[in-house]
C-alpha positions, 0 to 999 in steps of 0.5 A, a space after each residue: 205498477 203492481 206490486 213492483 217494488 223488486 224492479 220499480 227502482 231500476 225501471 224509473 232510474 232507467 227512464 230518469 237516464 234518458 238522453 232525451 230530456 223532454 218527457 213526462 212519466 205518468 206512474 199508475 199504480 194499480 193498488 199495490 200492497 208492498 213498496 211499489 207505491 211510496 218508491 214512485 213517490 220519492 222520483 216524483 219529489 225528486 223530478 216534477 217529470 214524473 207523476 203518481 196516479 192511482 188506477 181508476 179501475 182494475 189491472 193493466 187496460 184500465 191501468 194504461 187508459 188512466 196514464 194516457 188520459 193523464 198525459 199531454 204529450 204529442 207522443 207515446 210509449 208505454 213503459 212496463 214497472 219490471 223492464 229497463 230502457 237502454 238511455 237512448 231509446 227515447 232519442 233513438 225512437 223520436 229521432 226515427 219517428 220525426 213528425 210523423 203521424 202514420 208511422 209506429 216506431 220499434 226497435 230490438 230487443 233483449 231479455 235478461 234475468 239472474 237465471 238462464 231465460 227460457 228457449 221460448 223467450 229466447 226464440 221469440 227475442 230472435 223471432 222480434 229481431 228478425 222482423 226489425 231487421 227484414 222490416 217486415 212486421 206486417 208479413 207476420 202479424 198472425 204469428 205472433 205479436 210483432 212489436 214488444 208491448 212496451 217497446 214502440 213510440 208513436 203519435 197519441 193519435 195512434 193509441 187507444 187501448 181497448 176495454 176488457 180486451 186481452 191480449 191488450 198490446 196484440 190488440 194495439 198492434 192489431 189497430 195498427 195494422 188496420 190503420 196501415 201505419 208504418 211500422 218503422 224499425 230501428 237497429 238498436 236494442 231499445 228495451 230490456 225486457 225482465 225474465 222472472 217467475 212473477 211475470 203477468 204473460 206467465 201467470 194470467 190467463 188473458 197471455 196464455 194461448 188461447 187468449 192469443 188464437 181467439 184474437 188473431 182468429 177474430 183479426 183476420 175473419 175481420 181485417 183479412 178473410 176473403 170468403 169468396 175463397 176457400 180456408 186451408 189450415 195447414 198443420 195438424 198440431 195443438 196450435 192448428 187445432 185451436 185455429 180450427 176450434 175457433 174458426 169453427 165456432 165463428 162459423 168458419 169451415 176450413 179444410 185441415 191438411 197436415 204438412 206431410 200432405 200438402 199435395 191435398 192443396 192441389 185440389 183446392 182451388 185458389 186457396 187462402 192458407 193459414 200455416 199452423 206450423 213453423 219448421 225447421 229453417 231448410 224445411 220452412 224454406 221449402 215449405 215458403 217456396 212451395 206456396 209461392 210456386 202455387 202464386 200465393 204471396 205471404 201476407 195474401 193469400 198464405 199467413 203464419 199463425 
């Protein structure tokens, strides 16, 4: 919590609503300088299964290894101060999750505001949705982050959040993906996520682009990357050429095609394929079936970035 006092309110009674009655709620507050704090403090006197915390550093990381070195439960999630859980969600995911250890359970999601909310955010609600209904995160892990920051449940065993690394979720995600958990997703709406101006993923550099393509960059020369094969980047745009730029800087060489040439690819021999571009649906079909013609599979040989 920084700062939270518009929306602390509506979150904690949202998680005092839960069906699921057996939880405990570790409040970090991250120095505030309005309400944020004395709001947290009047759930804690009105219900001992909360309990307010001070950050013992600085900022969201530092903020998330403090609550969870605080915690004694098996289980955990990670709740955002500006965002609303649906009062099943913790009963939804523990149902689905059971007792075990090597799986991350999600579910859908949905973004509300005062406002109309952006056709970004509203692309990237659907694009999460698709992925809990295909169940199909991993296939994706390059485009975007797959599972909502705030929108998981999963043994304690499975959470460590790295130090003065960022994008702190997609890198938690990363470690999942690593770790082989299976990724579980449920067909409910099990987080409300808040659309405002002050938002940390509009306003702090770590959330912007380039953060992102420096992470997944890293990931896939470390947990993907077969060197014995040569690199395609396929697309000529802003995103593609942040793609080059850092493969670039690590060493890498990849041969950048614009889609409007893919048959340049024919001339690369068993190719690994970033596709820095995502098309209209008809064109992106084509452009799926056409790499899989070549006897390259998603999530192989071909990513989305």
């Amino acid at each position: 919590m920084k700062n939270a006092e518009l929306w602390l309110a509506d979150c904690l009674h949202s998680v005092h609503r839960q069906s699921y009655a057996n939880w405990e709620c570790i409040l970090v507050d991250d120095h505030s300088q309005d309400n944020t704090l004395s709001i947290a403090q009047s759930f804690v006197a009105s219900d001992d299964r909360f309990c307010c915390i001070s950050n013992k550093g600085t900022g969201i990381v530092d903020a998330l290894n403090t609550a969870l070195s605080h915690s004694q439960c098996a289980w955990v999630t990670r709740m955002d101060a500006d965002d609303i859980m649906p009062p099943e969600k913790l009963e939804w995911m523990k149902n689905a999750l059971g007792n075990r250890k090597d799986c991350v359970v999600t579910g859908r999601v949905r973004y509300f505001s005062p406002s109309p909310v952006s056709e970004g955010y509203r692309a990237y609600e659907t694009w999460l949705n698709e992925r809990v209904d295909r169940q199909d995160h991993w296939e994706w892990v390059y485009r975007e982050c797959v599972i909502a920051s705030a929108n998981w449940l999963t043994h304690r065993d499975n959470v460590q959040f790295p130090t003065d690394v960022y994008p702190e979720d997609y890198s938690l995600v990363f470690d999942w993906y690593r770790k082989h958990l299976k990724v579980i997703g449920i067909d409910h709406v099990t987080h409300m996520w808040r659309e405002h101006l002050g938002r940390t993923s509009r306003t702090s550099a770590h959330y912007q682009q380039p953060a992102f393509f420096r992470m997944k960059t890293a990931r896939f020369i470390e947990l993907d990357r077969d060197h014995t094969r040569p690199l395609v980047v396929l697309g000529d745009n802003v995103k593609t050429d942040l793609l080059k730029e850092e493969l670039e800087s690590i060493g890498e060489s990849p041969v950048q095609i614009d889609r409007t040439e893919v048959k340049r690819m024919d001339s690369v021999v068993n190719p690994q394929v970033l596709v820095g571009v995502y098309p209209a649906p008809v064109d992106r079909l084509r452009l799926e079936e056409w790499l899989t013609a070549k006897g390259l599979k998603m999530g192989v040989d071909w990513f989305y970035t």
